[in-house]
N, C-alpha and C positions, 0 to 999 in steps of 0.2 A: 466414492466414500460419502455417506450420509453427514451432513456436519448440521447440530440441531441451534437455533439462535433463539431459542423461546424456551422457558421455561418449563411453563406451559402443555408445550408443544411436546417434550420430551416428555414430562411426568406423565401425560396423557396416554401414549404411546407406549412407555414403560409397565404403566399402572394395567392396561388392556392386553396387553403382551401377557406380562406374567401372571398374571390370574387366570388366564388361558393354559397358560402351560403347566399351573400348578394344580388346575381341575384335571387335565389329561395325565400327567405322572402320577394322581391319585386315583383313578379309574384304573390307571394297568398297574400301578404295583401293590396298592391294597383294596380298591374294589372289587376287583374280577378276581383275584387270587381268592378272596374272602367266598363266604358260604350265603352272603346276603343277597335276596331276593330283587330283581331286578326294580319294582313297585318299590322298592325300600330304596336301597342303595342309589339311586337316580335321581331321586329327589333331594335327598339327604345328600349327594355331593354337589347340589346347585344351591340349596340354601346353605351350606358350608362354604362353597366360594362365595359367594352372595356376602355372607356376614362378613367373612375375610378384606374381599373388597369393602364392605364399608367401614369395616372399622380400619382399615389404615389410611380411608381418607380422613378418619374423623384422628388418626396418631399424623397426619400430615400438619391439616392444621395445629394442634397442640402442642406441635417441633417447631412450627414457628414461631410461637410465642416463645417458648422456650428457648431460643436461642437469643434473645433479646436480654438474658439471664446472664450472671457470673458464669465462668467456666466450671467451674467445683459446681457450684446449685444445680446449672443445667444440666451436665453430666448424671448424676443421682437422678435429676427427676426425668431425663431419657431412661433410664431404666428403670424408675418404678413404674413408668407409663406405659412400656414394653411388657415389664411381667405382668401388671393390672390387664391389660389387654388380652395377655397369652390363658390368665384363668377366666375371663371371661369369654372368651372363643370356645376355650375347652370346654366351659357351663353350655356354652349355647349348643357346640356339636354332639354335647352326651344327650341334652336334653329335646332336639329334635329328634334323632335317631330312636329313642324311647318312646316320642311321641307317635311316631308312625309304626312302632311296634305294638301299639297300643298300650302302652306298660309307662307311662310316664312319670310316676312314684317310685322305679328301681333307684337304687342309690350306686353308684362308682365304688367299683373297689381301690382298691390303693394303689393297683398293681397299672390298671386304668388311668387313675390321678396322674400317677407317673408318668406312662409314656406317651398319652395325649398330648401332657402340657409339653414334654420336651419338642413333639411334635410342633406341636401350636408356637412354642419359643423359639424354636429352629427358624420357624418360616417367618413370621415377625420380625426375626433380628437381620436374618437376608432380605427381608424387603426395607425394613432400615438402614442399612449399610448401600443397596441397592438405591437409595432415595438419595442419600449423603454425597454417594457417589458420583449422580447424578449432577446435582446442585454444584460437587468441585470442579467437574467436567465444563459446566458452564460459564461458572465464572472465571473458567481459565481461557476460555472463550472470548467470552466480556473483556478481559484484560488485554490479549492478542490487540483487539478489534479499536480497545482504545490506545493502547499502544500505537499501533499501526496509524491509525487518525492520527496521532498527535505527529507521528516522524514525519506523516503525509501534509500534514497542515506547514510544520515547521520547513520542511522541504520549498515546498513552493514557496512562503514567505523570504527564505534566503533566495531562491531565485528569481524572487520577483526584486530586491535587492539587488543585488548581483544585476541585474540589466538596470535597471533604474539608477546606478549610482552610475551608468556612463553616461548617460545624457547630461547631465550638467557638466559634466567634462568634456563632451564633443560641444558643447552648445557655446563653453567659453573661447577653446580655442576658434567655432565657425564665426559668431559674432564678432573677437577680435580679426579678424582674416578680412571680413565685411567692412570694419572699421579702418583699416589702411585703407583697403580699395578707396576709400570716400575720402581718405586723408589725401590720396594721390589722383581725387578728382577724376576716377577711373567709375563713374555711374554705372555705367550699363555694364560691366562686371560685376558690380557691387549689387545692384536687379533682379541679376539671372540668380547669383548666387545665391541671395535671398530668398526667391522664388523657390530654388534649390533645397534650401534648408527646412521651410513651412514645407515642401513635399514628403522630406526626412522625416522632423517632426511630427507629423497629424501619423505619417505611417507606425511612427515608434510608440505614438501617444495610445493608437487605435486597435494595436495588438496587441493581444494579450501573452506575456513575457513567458507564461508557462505554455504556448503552444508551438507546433512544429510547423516549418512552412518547405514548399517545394523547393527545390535549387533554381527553380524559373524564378521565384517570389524575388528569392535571397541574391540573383544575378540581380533583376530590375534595381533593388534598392540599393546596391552593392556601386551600381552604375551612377546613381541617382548621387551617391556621396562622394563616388569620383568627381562627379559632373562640376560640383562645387570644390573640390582641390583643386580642381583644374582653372577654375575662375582665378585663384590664388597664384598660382605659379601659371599658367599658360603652359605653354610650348614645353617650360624646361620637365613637366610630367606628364607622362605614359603612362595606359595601364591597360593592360591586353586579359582577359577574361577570356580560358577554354575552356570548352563542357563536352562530353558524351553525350550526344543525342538520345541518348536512352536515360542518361545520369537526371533530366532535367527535372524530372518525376518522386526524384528521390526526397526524403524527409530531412531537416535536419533547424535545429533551437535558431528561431527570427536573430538577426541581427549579428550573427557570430561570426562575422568575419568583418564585418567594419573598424571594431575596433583594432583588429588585427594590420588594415591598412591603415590604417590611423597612426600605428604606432612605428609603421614601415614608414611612413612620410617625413612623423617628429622627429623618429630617432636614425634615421636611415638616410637621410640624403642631406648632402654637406650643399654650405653655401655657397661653393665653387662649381657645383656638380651643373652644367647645361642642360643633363637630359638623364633625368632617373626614368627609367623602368620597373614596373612592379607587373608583376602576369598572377595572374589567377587558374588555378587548372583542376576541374572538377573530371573525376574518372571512377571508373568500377572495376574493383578488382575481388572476383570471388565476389562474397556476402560483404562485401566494405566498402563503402564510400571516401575516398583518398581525396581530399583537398591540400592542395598547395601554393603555399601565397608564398613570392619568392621576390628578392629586389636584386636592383645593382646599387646596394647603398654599400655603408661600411660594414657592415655585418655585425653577429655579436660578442661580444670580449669574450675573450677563450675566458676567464675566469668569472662567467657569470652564472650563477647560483637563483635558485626559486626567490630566495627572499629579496635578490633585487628586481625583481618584474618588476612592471611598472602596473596601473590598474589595468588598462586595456589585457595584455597579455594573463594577469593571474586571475582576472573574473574572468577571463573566457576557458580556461581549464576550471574553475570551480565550478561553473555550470554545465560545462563536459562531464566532470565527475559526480555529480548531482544527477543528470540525467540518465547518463551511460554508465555507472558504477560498474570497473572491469571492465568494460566492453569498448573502450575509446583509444586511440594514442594523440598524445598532443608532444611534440618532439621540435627543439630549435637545432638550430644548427647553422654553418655556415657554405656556403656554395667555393669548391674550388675555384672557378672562376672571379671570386668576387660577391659579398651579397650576402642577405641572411636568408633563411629557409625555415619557414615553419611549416609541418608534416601532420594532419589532422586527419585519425582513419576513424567512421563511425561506421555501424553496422546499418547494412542496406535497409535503409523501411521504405515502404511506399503508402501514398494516404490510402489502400485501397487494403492494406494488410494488417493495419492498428484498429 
């Protein structure tokens, strides 16, 4: 389907088009029917389109001015613009026709007056309406397109949001974690972590929050944030990471599972616990990509509702839903065993297919 984005572009096309078709419907249904001489009627229907096309480009311009006018005003003077036009077409097509008959002093009978001009009025007023029509078409166009920019502009700015507002929240809890180390004279903990965090960081600082990165990206960094939990607790945290060998190719929003262990760490492992485990499992099932981050902490309150998320947890569904509209699941739950389970299915992309 042709869709026009120029104005321009469509009158041109429009204007070319039907002056075309309206020289051909005039040649087979009153030309050739007619009793008029081929030296006659063939010239007389090329300076007939001829004038037709120029004077509705000179009622184009005059519509625009005219629309800069009151409703009531411009209205009136679209139509006197139209009928002035239709008797002067009609003047010109009586008075060529005459001319090549050699007889250019005959005068119009009335009966002539008549059905010329309704002719001439007919076509005028569809190529009027045909202009108007035009012009709605477009600017309903126009509207779509800024529409669209605007939800597309507003889009990204929540999402660039929405990732931005966790870094100052992972940045406080990693710096305080940094700061016991140093309180409890633990340096070379305190070091790597560091080391750990400026890796986080410059990665979080230097991606752009609206692109999609591989499951290989999203493991390494994923790793890289364990790396420095682990500075914190040692021994008593685990965290086991499996993938699909095929899975690792897959697409999916930078950083969207950190906060997720993040929040398995805070809220999930008690301070008696010796040895929390957290596992990560990236798999393809069908057209979907199934991520599941799972603990052995306490799990979460049977009576917990969306409005008590914490940030981690509801930025990372509003960014699922911002990107994947319909097309995601983000699901809590609690593991028989013990533990919480969050259930995260997006549709397969690969960077070779967007």
């Amino acid at each position: 389907m042709l869709r026009f984005t120029s104005q321009a572009q469509l009158f041109w096309l429009c204007q070319y088009a039907g002056w075309f078709v309206y020289a051909i419907l005039t040649e087979i249904m009153i030309k050739l029917p007619g009793d008029e001489p081929w030296h006659i009627h063939l010239p007389h229907l090329v300076m007939d389109t001829a004038f037709g096309f120029s004077l509705t480009l000179l009622l184009r311009r005059v519509f625009q001015y005219l629309q800069k006018m009151p409703t009531k005003i411009s209205v009136l003077l679209h139509v006197s613009c139209i009928v002035l036009a239709c008797l002067l077409w009609t003047e010109f097509k009586w008075f060529t026709l005459m001319w090549l008959y050699n007889n250019p002093t005959e005068q119009m009978t009335w009966f002539d007056f008549g059905t010329w001009n309704l002719a001439s009025l007919t076509m005028l007023s569809t190529w009027s309406g045909f202009y108007y029509a035009a012009k709605a078409y477009l600017k309903g166009v126009e509207e779509q397109q800024r529409a669209a920019e605007a939800i597309t502009l507003a889009k990204k700015a929540q999402l660039k949001m929405l990732r931005y507002q966790l870094n100052p929240h992972f940045m406080f809890n990693s710096i305080n974690a940094i700061c016991t180390l140093i309180l409890k004279q633990d340096n070379m903990h305190a070091v790597t972590m560091l080391e750990k965090l400026c890796e986080l960081l410059r990665y979080s600082l230097y991606t752009d929050p609206l692109t999609k990165v591989s499951v290989g990206e999203e493991i390494a960094i994923l790793q890289t944030y364990c790396d420095i939990e682990k500075c914190r607790f040692k021994d008593r945290l685990q965290v086991e990471i499996i993938h699909d060998s095929q899975a690792l190719q897959c697409l999916l929003p930078s950083l969207i599972l950190q906060p997720l262990v993040e929040n398995s760490v805070k809220h999930g492992m008690g301070l008696e616990q010796s040895n929390y485990q957290i596992k990560v499992v990236f798999a393809l099932l069908a057209d979907k990509l199934k991520i599941t981050v799972s603990d052995s902490g306490r799990g979460f309150d049977k009576e917990l509702v969306e409005t008590d998320w914490g940030i981690g947890l509801k930025n990372c569904e509003d960014r699922l839903k911002l990107i994947y509209p319909n097309e995601y699941e983000f699901k809590l739950d609690n593991d028989p065993e013990g533990g919480a389970v969050i259930t995260i299915c997006l549709p397969q992309q690969r960077a070779n297919s967007i």
